[in-house]
C-alpha positions, -999 to 999 in steps of 0.1 A, spaced: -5 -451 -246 -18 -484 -266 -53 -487 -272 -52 -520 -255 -41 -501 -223 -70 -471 -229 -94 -500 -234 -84 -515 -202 -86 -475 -183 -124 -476 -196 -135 -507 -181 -121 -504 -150 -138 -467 -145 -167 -488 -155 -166 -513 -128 -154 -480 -104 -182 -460 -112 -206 -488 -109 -192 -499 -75 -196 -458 -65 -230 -461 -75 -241 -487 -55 -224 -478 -25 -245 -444 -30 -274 -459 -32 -268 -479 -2 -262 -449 14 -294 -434 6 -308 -467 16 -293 -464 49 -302 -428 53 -342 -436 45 -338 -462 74 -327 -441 98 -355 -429 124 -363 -391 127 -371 -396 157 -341 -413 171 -318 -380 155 -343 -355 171 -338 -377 206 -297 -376 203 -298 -337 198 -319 -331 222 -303 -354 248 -267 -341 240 -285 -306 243 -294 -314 275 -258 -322 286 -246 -291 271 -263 -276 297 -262 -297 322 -225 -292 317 -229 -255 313 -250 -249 346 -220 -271 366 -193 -249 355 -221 -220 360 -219 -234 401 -188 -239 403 -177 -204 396 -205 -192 418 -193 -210 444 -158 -205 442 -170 -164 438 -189 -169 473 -156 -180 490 -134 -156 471 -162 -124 487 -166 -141 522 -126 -142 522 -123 -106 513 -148 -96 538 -129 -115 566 -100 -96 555 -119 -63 554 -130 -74 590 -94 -77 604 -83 -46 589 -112 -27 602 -113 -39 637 -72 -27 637 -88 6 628 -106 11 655 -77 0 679 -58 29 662 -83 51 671 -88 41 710 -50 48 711 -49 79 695 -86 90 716 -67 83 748 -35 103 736 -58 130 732 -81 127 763 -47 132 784 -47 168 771 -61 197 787 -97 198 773 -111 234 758 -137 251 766 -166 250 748 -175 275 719 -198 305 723 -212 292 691 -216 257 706 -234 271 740 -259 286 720 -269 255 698 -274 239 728 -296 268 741 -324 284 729 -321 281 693 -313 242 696 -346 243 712 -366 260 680 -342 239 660 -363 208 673 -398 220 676 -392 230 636 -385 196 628 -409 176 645 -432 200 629 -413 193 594 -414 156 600 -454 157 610 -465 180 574 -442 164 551 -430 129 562 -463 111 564 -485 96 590 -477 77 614 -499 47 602 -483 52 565 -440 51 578 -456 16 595 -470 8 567 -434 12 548 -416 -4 574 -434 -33 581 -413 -50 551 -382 -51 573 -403 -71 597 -394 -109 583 -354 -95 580 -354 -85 616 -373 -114 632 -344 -135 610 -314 -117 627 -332 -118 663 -336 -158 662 -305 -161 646 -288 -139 675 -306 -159 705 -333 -131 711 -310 -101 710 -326 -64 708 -325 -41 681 -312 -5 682 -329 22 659 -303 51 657 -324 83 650 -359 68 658 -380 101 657 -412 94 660 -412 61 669 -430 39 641 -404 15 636 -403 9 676 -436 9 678 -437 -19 648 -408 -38 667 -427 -40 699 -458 -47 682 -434 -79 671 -427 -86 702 -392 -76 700 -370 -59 721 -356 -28 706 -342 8 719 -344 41 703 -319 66 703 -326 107 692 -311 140 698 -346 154 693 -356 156 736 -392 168 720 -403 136 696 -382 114 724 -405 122 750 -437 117 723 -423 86 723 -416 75 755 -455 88 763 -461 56 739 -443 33 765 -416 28 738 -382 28 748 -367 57 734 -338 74 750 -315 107 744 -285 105 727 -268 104 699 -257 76 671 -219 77 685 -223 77 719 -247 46 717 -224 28 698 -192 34 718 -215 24 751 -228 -13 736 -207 -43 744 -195 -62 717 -216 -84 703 -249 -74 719 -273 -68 693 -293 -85 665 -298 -57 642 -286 -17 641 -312 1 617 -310 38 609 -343 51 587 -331 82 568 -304 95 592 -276 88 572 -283 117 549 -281 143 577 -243 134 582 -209 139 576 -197 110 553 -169 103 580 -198 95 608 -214 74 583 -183 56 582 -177 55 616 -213 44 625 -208 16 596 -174 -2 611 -185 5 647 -220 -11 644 -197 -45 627 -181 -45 668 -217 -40 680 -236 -65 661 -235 -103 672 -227 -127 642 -261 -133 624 -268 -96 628 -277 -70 603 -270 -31 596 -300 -15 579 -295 18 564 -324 37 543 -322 68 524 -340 91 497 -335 73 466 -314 102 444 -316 81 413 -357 95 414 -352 125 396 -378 143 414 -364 131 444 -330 144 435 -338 172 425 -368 187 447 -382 169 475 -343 158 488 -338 195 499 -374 200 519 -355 189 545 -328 217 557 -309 196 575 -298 169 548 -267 168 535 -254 146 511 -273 125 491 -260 86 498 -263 64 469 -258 29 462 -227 28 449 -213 44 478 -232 28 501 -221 -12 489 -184 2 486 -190 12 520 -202 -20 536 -178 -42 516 -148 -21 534 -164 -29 569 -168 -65 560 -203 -67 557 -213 -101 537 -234 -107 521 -252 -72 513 -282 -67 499 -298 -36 483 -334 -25 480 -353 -2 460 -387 11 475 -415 25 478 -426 41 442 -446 71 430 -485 65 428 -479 76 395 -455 54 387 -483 26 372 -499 57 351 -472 66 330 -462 29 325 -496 23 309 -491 58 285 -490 47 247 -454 58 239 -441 64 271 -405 52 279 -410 28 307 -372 38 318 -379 76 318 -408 65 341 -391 47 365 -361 79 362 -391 102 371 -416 81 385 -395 51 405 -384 43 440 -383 70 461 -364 52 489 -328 31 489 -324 6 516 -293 -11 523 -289 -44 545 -252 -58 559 -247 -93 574 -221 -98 595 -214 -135 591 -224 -164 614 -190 -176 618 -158 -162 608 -143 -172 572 
């Protein structure tokens, strides 16, 4: 290469790199000029339409998940109410038998030891259950959820399978709401009727195959289910969905087993439990019926609950384990209108 030509390479890096250097410090220039301010303002506002944007989709999907559960439970609704036609087939196949006569086991439950059988646990129910004015006390928050389902059914009553002593009637009345108790305890039934309450003898299948369709605002059973065979929980579940007019609600409550010491100790002070029903089992078992939407309640604490929250230390989830709800309550709407 001629010098000439290396010459005329320097000169023109010359004029590059000064035309490079000003456009830098225009640049900078620029930069200086811009506001703060204004850049602060622009992140912020496109920010703010991230999640604007975000909280759409967010809907959206929410929305499209309401109508993809209320579908399912219309579905679960069909297929349950072909169930029970199966079963009214089948019953009257059955009834066209000869019936058997009844066990000499069965004649004495119904004699003289059924008879101890409830005197012990009304006794049980009045030493260990609480007072009257305390199981009021716990109820009462079903109060607003009830009064709901009653306007929402045009003034329909409630039925209380396994109302015992009566508190939640009593409560109901009080309310000025019409509801009916049913009990296979003849003893704590006629305690209750004394209270002008009324409370009537029978059991939780025999009321529900005698209601019309449709005829009340709200079933509620308060720590009955645990006494029973899974199968009659079942069968109480899909044939309170026939019973209940749309609007309505099932209520279900039951020692919380997740309470360790409930679990584990004061579960079995009652002889007569049987299976502990948790809440697992308990949503899978209104989402079969068709129940939508459901809703799930944890109640009614330890007193010592706040005490060993407020210990230095202390695991606030081992407290809740040991310390936390004792009761599970479980609430079912049956849609307004079918899906």
């Amino acid at each position: 290469m001629s010098k000439v030509k290396r010459i005329g390479d320097y000169i023109a890096a010359i004029f590059k790199l000064g035309r490079t250097e000003r456009m830098v410090k225009e640049a900078h220039r620029n930069i200086q000029a811009i506001n703060p301010q204004a850049i602060q303002n622009r992140f912020n506002d496109l920010e703010a339409r991230e999640r604007r944007l975000r909280a759409s989709v967010n809907q959206m999907i929410q929305a499209e998940t309401r109508v993809l559960m209320a579908s399912n439970a219309d579905l679960a609704r069909n297929f349950i109410e072909l169930s029970r036609r199966l079963d009214k087939v089948l019953l009257a196949t059955q009834n066209q038998k000869t019936p058997s006569e009844p066990s000499e086991q069965a004649a004495i439950d119904e004699g003289g030891i059924g008879a101890v059988m409830d005197s012990f646990y009304h006794k049980l129910e009045n030493k260990y259950r609480g007072t009257t004015s305390d199981i009021r006390n716990r109820l009462r928050i079903y109060l607003p959820d009830v009064e709901s389902a009653a306007i929402r059914t045009g003034g329909k009553p409630v039925l209380d399978i396994g109302c015992g002593r009566g508190e939640w009637l009593g409560l109901l009345n009080d309310a000025g709401l019409t509801a009916i108790g049913i009990d296979t305890n003849p003893v704590q039934i006629e305690d209750v009727q004394d209270k002008g309450l009324d409370a009537r003898l029978g059991d939780a299948r025999s009321a529900l195959t005698e209601a019309a369709d449709a005829s009340m605002a709200c079933i509620t059973a308060h720590h009955l289910i645990e006494h029973l065979p899974f199968e009659e929980v079942l069968w109480i579940t899909r044939e309170a969905m026939r019973v209940l007019a749309p609007g309505g609600i099932l209520l279900f409550e039951t020692p919380n087993v997740r309470n360790v010491l409930v679990g584990a100790t004061s579960f079995y002070n009652d002889p007569t439990h049987l299976n502990p029903m948790t809440d697992p089992v308990l949503n899978v078992l209104f989402e079969t019926v068709g129940f939508h939407p459901i809703e799930t309640r944890y109640l009614h604490p330890h007193e010592r609950l706040a005490e060993f929250m407020a210990k230095p230390g202390f695991d606030p989830e081992l407290a809740n384990l040991m310390f936390g709800a004792q009761d599970l309550a479980i609430l079912g709407h049956k849609p307004l209108q079918e899906t």
